[in-house]
Backbone as CSV, one residue per row, in Angstrom:
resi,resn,N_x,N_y,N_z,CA_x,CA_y,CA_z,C_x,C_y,C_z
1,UNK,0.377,-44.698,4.707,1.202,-43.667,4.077,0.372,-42.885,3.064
2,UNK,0.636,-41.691,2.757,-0.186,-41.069,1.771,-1.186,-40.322,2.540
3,UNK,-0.884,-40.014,4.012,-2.808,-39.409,4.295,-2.828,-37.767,5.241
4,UNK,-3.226,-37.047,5.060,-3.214,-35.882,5.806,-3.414,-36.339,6.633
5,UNK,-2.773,-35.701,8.036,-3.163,-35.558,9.158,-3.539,-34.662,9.648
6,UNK,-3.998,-33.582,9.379,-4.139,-32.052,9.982,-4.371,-31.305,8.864
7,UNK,-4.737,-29.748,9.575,-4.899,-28.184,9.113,-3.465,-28.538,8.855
8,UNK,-2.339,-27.877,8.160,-1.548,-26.907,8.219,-1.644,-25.178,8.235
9,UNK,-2.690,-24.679,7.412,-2.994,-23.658,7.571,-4.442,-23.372,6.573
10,UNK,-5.584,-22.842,7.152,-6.511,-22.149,6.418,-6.688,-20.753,5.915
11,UNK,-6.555,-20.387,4.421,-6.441,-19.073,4.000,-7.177,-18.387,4.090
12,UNK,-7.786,-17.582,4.619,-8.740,-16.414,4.040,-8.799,-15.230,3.744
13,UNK,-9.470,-15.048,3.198,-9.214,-13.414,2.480,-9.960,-12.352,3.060
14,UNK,-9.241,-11.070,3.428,-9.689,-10.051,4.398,-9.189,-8.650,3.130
15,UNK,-9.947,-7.746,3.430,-9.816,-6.549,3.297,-9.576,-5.402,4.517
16,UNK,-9.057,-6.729,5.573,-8.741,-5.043,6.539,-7.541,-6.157,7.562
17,UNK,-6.452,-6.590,6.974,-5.531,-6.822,7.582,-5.324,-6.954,9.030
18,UNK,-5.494,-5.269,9.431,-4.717,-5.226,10.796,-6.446,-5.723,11.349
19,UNK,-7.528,-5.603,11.044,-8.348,-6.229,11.931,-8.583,-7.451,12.270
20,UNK,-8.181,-8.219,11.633,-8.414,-9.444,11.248,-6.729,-10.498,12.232
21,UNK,-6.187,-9.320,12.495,-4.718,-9.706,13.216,-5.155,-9.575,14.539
22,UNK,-5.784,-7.774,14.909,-6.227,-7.610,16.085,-7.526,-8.662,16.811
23,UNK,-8.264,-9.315,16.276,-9.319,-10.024,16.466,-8.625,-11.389,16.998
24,UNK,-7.908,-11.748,16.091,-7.147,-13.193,16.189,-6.518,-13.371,17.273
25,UNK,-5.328,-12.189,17.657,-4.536,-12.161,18.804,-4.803,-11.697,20.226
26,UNK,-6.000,-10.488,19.804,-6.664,-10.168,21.037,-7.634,-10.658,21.609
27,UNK,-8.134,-11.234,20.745,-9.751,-11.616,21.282,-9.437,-13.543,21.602
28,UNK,-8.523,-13.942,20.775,-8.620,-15.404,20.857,-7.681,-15.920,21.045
29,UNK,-6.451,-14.838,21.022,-5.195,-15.233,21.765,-4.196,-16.171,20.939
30,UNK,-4.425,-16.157,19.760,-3.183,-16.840,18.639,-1.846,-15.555,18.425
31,UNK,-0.976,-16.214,18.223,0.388,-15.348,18.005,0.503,-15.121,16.481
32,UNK,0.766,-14.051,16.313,0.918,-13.484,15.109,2.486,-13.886,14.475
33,UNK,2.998,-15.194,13.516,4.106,-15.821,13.738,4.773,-15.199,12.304
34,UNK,3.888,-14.156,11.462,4.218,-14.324,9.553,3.246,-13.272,9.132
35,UNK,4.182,-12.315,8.356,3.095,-10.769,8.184,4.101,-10.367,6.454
36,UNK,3.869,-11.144,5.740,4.941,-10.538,4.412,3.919,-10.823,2.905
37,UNK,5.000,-10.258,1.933,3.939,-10.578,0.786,4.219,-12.006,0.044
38,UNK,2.777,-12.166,-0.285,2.585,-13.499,-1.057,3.533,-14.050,-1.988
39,UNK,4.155,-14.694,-1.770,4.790,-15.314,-2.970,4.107,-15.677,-4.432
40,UNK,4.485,-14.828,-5.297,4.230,-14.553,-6.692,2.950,-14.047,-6.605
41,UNK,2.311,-13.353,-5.716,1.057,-12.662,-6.212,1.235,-11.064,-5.830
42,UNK,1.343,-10.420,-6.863,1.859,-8.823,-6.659,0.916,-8.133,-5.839
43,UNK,0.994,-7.203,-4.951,0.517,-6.153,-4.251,-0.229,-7.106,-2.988
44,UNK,-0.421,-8.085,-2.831,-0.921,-9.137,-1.518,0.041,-9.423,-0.705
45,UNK,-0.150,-9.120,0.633,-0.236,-9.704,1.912,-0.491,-10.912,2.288
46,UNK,0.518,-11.365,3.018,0.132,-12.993,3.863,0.576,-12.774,4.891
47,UNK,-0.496,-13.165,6.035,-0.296,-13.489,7.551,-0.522,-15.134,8.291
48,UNK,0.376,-14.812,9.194,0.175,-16.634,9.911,-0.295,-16.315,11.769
49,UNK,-0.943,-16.968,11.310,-1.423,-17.088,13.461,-1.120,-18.360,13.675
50,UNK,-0.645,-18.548,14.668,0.247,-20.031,14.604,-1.059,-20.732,15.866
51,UNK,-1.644,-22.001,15.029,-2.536,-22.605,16.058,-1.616,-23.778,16.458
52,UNK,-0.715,-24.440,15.876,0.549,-25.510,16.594,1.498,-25.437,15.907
53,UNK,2.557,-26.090,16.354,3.876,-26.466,16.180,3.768,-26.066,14.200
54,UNK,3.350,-26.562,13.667,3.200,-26.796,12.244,1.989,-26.338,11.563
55,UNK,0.682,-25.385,12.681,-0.629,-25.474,12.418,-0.449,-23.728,12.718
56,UNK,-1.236,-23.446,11.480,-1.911,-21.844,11.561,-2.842,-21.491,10.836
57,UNK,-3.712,-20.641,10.958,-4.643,-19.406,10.610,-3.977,-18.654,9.768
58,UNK,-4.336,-18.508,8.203,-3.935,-17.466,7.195,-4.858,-16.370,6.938
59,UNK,-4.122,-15.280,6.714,-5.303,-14.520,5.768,-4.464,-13.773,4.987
60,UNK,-5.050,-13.428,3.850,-4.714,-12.702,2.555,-5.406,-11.146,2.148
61,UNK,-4.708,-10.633,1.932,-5.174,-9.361,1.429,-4.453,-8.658,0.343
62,UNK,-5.154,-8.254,-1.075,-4.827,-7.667,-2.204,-5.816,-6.929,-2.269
63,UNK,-5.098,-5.958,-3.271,-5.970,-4.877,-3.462,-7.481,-5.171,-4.704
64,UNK,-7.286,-5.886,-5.210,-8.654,-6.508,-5.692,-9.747,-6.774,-4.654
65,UNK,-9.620,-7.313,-3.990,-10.617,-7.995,-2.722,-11.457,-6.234,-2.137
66,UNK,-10.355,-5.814,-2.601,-11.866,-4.288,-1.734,-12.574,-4.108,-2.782
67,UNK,-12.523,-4.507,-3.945,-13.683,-4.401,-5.063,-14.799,-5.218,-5.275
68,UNK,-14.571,-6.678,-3.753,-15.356,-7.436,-4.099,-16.259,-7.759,-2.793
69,UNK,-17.586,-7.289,-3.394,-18.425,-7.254,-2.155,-18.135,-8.667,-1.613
70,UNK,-18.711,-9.010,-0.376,-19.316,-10.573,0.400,-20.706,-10.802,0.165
71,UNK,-20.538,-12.150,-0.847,-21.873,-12.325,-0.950,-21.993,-13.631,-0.532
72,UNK,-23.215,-14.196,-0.054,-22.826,-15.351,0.238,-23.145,-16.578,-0.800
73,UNK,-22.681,-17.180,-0.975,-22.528,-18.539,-2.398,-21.547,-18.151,-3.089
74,UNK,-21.129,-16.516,-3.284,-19.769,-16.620,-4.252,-18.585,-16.037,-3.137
75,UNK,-17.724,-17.345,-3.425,-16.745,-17.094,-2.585,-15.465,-17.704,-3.055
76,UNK,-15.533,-18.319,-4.267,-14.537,-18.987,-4.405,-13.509,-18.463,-5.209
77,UNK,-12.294,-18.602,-5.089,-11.125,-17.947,-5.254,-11.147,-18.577,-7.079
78,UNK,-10.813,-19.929,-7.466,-10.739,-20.375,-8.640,-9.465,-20.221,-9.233
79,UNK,-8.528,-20.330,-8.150,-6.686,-20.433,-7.942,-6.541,-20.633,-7.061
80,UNK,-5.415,-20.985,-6.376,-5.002,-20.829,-5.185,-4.513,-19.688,-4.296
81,UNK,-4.323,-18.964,-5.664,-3.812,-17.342,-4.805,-4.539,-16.500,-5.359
82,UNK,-6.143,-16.533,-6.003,-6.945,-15.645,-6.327,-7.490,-14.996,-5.575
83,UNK,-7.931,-13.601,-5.761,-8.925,-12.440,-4.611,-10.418,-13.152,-4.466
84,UNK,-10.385,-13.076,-3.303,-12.228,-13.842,-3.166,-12.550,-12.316,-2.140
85,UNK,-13.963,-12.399,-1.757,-14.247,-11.204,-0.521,-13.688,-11.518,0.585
86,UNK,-13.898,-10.206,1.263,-13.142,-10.534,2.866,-14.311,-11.489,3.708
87,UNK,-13.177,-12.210,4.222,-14.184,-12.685,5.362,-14.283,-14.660,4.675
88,UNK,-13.956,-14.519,3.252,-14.143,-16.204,2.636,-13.022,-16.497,2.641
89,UNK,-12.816,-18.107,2.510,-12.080,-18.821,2.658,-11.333,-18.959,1.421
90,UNK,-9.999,-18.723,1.275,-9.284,-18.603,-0.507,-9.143,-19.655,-0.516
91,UNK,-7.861,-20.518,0.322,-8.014,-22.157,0.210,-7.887,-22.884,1.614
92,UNK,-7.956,-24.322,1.561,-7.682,-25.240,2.638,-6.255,-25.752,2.348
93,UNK,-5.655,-25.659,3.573,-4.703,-26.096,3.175,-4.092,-27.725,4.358
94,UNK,-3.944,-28.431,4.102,-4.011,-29.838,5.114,-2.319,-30.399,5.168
95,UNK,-2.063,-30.655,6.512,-0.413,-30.565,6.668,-0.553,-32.428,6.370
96,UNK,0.988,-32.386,6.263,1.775,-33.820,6.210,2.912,-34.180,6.228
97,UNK,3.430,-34.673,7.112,4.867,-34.994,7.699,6.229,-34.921,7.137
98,UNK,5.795,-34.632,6.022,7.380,-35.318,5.401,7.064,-34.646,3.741
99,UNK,7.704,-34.727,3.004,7.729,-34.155,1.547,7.802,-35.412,0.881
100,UNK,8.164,-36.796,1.282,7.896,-38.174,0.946,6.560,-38.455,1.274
101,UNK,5.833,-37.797,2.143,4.525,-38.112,2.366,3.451,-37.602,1.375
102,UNK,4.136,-36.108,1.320,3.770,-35.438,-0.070,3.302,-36.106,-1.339
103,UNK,4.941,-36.564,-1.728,4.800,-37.072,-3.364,3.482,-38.648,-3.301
104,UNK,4.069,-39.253,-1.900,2.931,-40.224,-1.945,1.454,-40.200,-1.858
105,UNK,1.073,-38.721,-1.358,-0.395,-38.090,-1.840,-0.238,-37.562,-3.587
106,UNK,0.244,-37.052,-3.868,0.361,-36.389,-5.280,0.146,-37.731,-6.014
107,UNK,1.298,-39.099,-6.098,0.575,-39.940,-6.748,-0.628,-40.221,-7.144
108,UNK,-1.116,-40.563,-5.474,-2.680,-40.724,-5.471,-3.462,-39.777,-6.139
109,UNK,-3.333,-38.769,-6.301,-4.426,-37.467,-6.565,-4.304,-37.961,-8.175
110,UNK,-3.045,-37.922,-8.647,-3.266,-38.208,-10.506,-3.234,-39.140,-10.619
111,UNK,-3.409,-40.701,-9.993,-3.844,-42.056,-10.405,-5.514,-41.388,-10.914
112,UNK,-5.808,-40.575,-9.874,-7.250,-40.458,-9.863,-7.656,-39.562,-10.880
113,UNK,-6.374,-38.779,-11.631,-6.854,-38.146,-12.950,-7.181,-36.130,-12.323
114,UNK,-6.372,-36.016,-11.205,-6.447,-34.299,-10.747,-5.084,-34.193,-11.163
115,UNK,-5.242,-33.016,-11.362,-3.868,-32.154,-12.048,-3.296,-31.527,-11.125
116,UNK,-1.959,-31.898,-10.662,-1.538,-31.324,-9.404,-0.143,-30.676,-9.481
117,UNK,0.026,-29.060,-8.724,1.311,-28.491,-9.045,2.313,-28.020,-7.797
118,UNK,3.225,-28.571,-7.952,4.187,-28.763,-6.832,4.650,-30.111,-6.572
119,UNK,5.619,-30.401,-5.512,5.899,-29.320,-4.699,6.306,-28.208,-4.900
120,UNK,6.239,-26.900,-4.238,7.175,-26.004,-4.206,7.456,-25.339,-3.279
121,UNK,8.735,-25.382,-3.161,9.523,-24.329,-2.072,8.978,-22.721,-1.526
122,UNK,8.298,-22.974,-0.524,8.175,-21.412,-0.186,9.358,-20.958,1.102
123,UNK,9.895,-21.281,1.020,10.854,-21.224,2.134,10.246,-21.633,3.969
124,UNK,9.185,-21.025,4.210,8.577,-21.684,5.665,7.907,-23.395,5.296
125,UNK,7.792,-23.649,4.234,6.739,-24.597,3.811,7.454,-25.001,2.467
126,UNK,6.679,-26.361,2.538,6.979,-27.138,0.524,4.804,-27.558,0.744
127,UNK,4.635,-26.932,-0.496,3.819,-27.238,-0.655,3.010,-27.239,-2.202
128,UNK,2.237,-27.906,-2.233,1.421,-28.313,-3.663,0.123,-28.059,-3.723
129,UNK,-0.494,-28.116,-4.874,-2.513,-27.698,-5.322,-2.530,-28.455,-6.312
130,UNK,-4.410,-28.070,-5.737,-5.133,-28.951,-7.054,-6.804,-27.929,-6.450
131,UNK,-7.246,-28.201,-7.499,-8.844,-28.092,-7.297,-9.368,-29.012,-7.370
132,UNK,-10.395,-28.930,-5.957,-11.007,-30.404,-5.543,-11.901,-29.621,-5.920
133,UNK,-13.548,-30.680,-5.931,-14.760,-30.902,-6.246,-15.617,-29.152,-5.536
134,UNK,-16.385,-28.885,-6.325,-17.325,-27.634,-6.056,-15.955,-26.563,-6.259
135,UNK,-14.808,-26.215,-6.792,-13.930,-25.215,-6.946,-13.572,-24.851,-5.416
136,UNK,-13.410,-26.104,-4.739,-12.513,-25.827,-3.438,-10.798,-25.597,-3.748
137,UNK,-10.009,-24.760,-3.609,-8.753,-24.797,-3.660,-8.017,-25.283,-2.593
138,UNK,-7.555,-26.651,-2.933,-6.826,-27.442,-1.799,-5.158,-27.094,-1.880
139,UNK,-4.934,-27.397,-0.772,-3.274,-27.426,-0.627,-2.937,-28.658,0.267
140,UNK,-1.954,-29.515,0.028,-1.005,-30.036,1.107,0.496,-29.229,1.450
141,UNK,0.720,-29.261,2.500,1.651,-28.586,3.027,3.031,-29.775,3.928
142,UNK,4.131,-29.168,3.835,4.668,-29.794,5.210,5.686,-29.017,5.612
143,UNK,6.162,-28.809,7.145,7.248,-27.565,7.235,8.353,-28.288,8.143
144,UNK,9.182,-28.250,7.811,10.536,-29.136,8.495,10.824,-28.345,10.457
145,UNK,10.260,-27.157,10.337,10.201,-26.605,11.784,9.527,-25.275,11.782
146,UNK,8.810,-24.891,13.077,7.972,-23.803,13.425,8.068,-22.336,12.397
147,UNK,7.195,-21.389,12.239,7.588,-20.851,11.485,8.463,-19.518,12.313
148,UNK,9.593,-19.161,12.320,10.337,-18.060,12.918,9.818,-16.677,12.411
149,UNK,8.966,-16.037,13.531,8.586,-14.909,13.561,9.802,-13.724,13.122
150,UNK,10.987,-13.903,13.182,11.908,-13.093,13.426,11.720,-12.811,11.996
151,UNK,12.184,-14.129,11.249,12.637,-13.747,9.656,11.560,-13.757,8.521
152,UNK,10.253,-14.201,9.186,9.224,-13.978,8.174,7.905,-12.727,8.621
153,UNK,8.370,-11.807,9.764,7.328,-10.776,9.644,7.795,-9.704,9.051
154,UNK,7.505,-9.363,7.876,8.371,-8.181,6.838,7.786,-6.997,7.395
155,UNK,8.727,-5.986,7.503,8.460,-5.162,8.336,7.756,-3.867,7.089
156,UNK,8.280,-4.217,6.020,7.684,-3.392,4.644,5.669,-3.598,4.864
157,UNK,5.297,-4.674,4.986,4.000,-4.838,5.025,3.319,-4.707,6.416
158,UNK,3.824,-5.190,7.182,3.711,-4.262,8.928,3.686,-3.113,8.609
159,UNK,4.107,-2.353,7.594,4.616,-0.783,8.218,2.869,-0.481,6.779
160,UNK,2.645,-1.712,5.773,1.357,-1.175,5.109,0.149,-1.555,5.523
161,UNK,0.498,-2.234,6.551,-1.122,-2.991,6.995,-1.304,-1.558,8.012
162,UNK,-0.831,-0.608,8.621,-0.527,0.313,9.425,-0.511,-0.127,10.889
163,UNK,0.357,-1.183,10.903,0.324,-1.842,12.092,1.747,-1.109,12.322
164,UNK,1.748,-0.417,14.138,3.013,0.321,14.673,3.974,-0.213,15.411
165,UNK,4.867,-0.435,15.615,5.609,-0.961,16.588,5.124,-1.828,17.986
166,UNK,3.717,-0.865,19.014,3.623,-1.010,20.009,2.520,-2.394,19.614
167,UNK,1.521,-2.358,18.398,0.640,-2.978,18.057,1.123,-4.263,17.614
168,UNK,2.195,-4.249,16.888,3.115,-5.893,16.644,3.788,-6.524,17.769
169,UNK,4.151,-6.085,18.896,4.614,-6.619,19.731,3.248,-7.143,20.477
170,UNK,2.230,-6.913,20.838,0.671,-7.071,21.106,0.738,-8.809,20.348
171,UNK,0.699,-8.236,18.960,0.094,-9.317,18.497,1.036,-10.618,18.313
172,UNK,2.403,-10.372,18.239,2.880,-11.800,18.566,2.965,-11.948,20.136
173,UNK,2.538,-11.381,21.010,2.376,-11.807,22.620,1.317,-11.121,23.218
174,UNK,0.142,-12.126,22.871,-1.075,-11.541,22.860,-1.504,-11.831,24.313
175,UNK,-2.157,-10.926,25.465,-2.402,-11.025,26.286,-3.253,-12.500,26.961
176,UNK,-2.831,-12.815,28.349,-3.273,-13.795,28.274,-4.780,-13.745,29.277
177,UNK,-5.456,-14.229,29.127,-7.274,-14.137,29.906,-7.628,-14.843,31.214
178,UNK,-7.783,-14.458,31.706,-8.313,-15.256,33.045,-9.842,-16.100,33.123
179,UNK,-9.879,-17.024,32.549,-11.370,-17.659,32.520,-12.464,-17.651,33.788
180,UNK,-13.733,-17.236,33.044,-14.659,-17.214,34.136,-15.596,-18.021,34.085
181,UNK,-15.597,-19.516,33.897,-16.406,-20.695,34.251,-17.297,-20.243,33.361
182,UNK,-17.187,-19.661,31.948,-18.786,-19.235,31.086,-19.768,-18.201,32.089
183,UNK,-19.051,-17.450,33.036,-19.899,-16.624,33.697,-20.692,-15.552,33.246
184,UNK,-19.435,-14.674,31.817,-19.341,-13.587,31.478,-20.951,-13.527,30.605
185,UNK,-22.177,-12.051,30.686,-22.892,-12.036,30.151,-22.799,-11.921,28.457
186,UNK,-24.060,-12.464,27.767,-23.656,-11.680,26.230,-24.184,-10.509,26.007
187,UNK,-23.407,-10.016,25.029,-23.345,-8.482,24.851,-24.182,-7.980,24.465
188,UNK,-24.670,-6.996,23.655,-25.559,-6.619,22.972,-25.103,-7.262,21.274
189,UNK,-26.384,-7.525,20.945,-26.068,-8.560,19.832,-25.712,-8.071,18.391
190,UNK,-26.087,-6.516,18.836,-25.501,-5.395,17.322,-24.638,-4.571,18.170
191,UNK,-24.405,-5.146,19.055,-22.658,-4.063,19.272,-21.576,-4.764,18.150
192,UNK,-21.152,-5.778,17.930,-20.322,-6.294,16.911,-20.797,-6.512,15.896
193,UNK,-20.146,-6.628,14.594,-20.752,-7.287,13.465,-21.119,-8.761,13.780
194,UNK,-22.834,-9.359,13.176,-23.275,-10.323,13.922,-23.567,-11.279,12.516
195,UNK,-24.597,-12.408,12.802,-24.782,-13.236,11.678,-26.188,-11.900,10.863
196,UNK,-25.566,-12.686,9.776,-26.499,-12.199,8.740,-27.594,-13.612,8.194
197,UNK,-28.808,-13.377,8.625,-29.564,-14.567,7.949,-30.325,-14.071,6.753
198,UNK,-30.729,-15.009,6.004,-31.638,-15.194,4.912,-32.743,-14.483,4.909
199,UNK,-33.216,-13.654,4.114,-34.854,-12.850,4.335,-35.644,-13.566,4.526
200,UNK,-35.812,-14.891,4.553,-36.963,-15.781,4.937,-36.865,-16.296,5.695
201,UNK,-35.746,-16.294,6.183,-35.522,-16.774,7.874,-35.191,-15.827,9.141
202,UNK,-35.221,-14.862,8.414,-34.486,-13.782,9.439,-35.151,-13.241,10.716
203,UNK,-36.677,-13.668,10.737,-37.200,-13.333,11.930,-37.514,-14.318,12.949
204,UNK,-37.136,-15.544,12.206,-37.357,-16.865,12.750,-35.724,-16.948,13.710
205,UNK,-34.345,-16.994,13.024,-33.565,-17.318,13.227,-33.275,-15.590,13.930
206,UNK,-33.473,-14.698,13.800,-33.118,-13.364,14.449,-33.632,-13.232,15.882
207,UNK,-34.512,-14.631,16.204,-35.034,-15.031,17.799,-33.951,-15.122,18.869
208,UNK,-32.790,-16.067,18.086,-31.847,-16.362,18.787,-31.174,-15.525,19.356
209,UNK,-30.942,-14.573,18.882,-30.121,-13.308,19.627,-30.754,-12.362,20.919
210,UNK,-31.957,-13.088,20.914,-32.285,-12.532,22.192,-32.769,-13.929,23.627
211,UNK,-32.032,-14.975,22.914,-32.682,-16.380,23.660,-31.288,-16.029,24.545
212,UNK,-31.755,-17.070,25.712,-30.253,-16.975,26.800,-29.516,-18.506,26.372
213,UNK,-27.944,-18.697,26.784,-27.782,-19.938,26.189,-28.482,-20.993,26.536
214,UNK,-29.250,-21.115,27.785,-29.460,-22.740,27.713,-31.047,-22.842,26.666
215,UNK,-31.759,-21.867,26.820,-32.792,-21.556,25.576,-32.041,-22.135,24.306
216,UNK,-30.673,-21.355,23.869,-30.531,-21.606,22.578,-29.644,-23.072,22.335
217,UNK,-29.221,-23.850,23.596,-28.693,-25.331,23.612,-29.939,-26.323,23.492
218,UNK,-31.329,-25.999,24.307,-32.187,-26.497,24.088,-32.638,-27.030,22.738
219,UNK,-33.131,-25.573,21.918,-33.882,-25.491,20.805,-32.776,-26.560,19.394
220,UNK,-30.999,-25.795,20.023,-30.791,-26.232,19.066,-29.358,-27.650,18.987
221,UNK,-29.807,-28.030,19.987,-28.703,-29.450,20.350,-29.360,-30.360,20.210
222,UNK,-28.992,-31.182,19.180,-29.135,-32.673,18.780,-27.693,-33.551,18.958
223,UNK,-27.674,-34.224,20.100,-26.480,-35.165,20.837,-26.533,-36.311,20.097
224,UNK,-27.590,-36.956,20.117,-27.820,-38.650,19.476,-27.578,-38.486,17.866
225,UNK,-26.285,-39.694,17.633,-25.818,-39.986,16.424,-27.452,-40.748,15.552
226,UNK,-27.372,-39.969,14.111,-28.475,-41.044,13.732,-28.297,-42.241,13.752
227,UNK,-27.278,-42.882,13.721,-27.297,-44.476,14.113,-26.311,-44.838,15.106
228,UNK,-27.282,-44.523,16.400,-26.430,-44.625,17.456,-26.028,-46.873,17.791
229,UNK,-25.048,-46.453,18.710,-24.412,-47.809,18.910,-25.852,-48.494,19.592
230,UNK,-25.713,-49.802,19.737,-26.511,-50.311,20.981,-25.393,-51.282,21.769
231,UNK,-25.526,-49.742,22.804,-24.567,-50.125,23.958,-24.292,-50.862,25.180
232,UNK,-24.031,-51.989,25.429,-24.352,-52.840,26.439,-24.707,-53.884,26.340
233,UNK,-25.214,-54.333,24.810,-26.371,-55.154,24.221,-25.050,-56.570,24.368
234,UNK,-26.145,-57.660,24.174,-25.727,-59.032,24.704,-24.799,-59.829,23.299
């Protein structure tokens, strides 16, 4: 008793809403289940992509976050509902069965001396925080049933993310793909926004984008656990 079992939902923070919806639903095929504003954080956006029954993909958007470049090492929110850049992670949030399962994590967290606030009622969810170790913003979550697209996509923030009628129906019934056994070639590697490496690695690691996959499974797959079993042994 007392133990996460799961994501409930991971937050992140975007500065371009409807792209970050279109990417999710089109490209990877999650349903767009929750499009309204944040509870108690003025002028922000919250969206849900529903990955299960109780499991989704968040992202956040306020108007602070377009003031804040992406850099990489600073990313941390330092609240739970603070502006970080687009593209970082605001918090983790980890599901659990029951709101009795809840209080029996919350114990644990302040036996151990973390300061923890909640539960609280968001109406899809009861959920609580704390800041864990390195200024990670944690959440436990738990939701008594799925989240209903009907009554939580606000049509006020649909209508500001400039998402249209034909484009929301898209994204909660996102087309479905016909798989091609990994046939499909890769693209050109600056047609999309791609990885960004380190200036001291960047010509080393900027190889990869022109290696084919089994080149880049080769170079970079390590299978064997460092302390693998000995299997079979007498």
């Amino acid at each position: 008793m007392g133990l996460p079992n799961g994501i409930h939902h991971l937050a992140i923070a975007t500065r371009d809403m409807k792209a970050q919806i279109e990417f999710f639903t089109q490209i990877v095929g999650m349903e767009l289940v929750a499009l309204y504003w944040m509870h108690g954080v003025p002028k922000t956006f919250h969206a849900f992509l529903r990955l299960g029954d109780h499991s989704s993909l968040a992202f956040v958007q306020g108007p602070e976050m377009d003031s804040i470049e992406p850099v990489p090492g600073v990313s941390h929110a330092g609240f739970t509902a603070g502006p970080v850049a687009g593209g970082a992670m605001q918090h983790v949030a980890l599901n659990v069965d029951s709101e009795e399962e809840m209080l029996a994590i919350r114990d644990r967290l302040r036996t151990h001396g973390h300061w923890v606030m909640g539960p609280i009622d968001h109406g899809m969810c009861k959920s609580m925080y704390l800041a864990a170790p390195e200024g990670l913003m944690l959440e436990f979550a738990t939701s008594e049933s799925p989240i209903d697209a009907d009554e939580w996509i606000d049509p006020e923030v649909v209508a500001l993310c400039g998402i249209d009628a034909s484009e929301l129906a898209r994204y909660r019934r996102p087309p479905s793909f016909a798989e091609r056994g990994g046939a499909v070639a890769q693209p050109d590697p600056h047609a999309q926004p791609n990885f960004v490496f380190p200036p001291e690695q960047r010509e080393q690691l900027g190889a990869l984008l022109h290696m084919s996959d089994e080149q880049i499974a080769t170079l970079l797959s390590f299978p064997t656990p460092p302390v693998p079993k000995q299997r079979g042994a007498a």
